[in-house]
N, C-alpha and C positions, 0 to 999 in steps of 0.2 A: 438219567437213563441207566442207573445202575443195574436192574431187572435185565434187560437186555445186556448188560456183557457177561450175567451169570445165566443166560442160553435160556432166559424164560420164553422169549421172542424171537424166532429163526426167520429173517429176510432175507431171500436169496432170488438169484436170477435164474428165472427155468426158461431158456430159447428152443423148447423142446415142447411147450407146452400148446394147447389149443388155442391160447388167446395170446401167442407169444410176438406175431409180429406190432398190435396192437399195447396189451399190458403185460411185458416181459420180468417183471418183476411179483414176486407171492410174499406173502406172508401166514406163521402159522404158531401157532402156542402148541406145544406138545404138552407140556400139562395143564392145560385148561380142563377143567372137569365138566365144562360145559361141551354140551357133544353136538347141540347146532353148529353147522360147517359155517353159516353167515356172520355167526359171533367170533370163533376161534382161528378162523383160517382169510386171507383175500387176496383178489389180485390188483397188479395197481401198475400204471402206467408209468409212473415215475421212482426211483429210491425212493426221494421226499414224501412222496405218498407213501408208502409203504410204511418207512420208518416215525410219519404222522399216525398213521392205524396202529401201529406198536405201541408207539407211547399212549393213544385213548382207550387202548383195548386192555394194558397193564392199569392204567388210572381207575378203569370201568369194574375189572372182573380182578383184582391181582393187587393183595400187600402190598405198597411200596417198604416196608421194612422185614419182612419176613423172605422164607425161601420155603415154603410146606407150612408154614405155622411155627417154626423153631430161626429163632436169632441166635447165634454165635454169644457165651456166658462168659468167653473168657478161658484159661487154664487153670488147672490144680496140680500140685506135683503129687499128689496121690491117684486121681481119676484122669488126667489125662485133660483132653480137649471136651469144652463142657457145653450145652445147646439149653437153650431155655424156652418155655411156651410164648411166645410173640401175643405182648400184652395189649396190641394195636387190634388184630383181628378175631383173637380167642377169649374169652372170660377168662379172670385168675381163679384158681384153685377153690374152691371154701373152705378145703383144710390148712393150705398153705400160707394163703395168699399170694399165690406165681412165685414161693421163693424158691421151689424146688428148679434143681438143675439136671440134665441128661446124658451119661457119657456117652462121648462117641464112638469109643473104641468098643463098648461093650455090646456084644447082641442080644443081650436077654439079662434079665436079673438078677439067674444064676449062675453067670460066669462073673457079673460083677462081685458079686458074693463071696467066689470062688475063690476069686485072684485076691481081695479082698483079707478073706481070711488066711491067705497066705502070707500074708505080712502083720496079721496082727491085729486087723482091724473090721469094722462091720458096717456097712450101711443102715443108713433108716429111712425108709420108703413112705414117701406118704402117703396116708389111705386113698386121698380123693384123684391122686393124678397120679401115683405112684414114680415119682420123682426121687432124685436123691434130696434128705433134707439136710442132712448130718452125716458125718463118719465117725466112729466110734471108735476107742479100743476096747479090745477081746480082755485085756487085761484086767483078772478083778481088782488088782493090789492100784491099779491109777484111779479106782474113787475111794480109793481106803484112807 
């Protein structure tokens, strides 16, 4: 049930609710992109039930290896913390083949760039996913 402790599955007790002296217990997927209420949301008479609907509703509609489509790649001491396309629920790359990787400190291309060329160095983006593939020096005299 790892999905559930990273808050994929919210089961809570609502004693507030219409059906509360009967199913005092809800459950409900905030990112579900599924926007029928009967799929993403329920109510349910017991935890156990509840936290049964969690785990078939993550099984049913939900990566068990991802978190949005990106897995955790590991660190770089130059990029920082790195994410990668979750090769379970996405196609890889055709220019890559999924080797590219994503920082997550960066918000856009060209602060990666940015910060980048401030030490010397340059990314190479891949056409098809535009990923990091490589980092380079700026340096001509390091392929001389």
């Amino acid at each position: 049930m790892s999905l559930l402790s990273q808050q994929r599955v919210r089961v809570f007790r609502n004693s507030q609710g219409f059906f509360a002296p009967q199913r005092p217990w809800e459950g409900f997927c905030p990112s579900c992109e599924i926007t029928d209420h009967a799929t993403c949301m329920g109510i349910f008479a017991t935890w156990s039930e509840a936290m049964a609907w969690a785990e078939s509703h993550l099984r049913r509609s939900h990566c068990r290896f991802c978190i949005d489509r990106s897995m955790p790649a590991g660190r770089d001491d130059v990029l920082g913390e790195l994410f990668e396309r979750c090769p379970v629920c996405t196609p890889p790359c055709g220019d890559c083949d999924g080797l590219a990787v994503y920082p997550a400190v960066h918000a856009s291309d060209t602060a990666l760039v940015n910060d980048l060329a401030a030490i010397d160095l340059a990314p190479v983006f891949c056409d098809g996913c535009h990923g990091v593939i490589a980092v380079i020096p700026l340096d001509p005299e390091v392929y001389a």
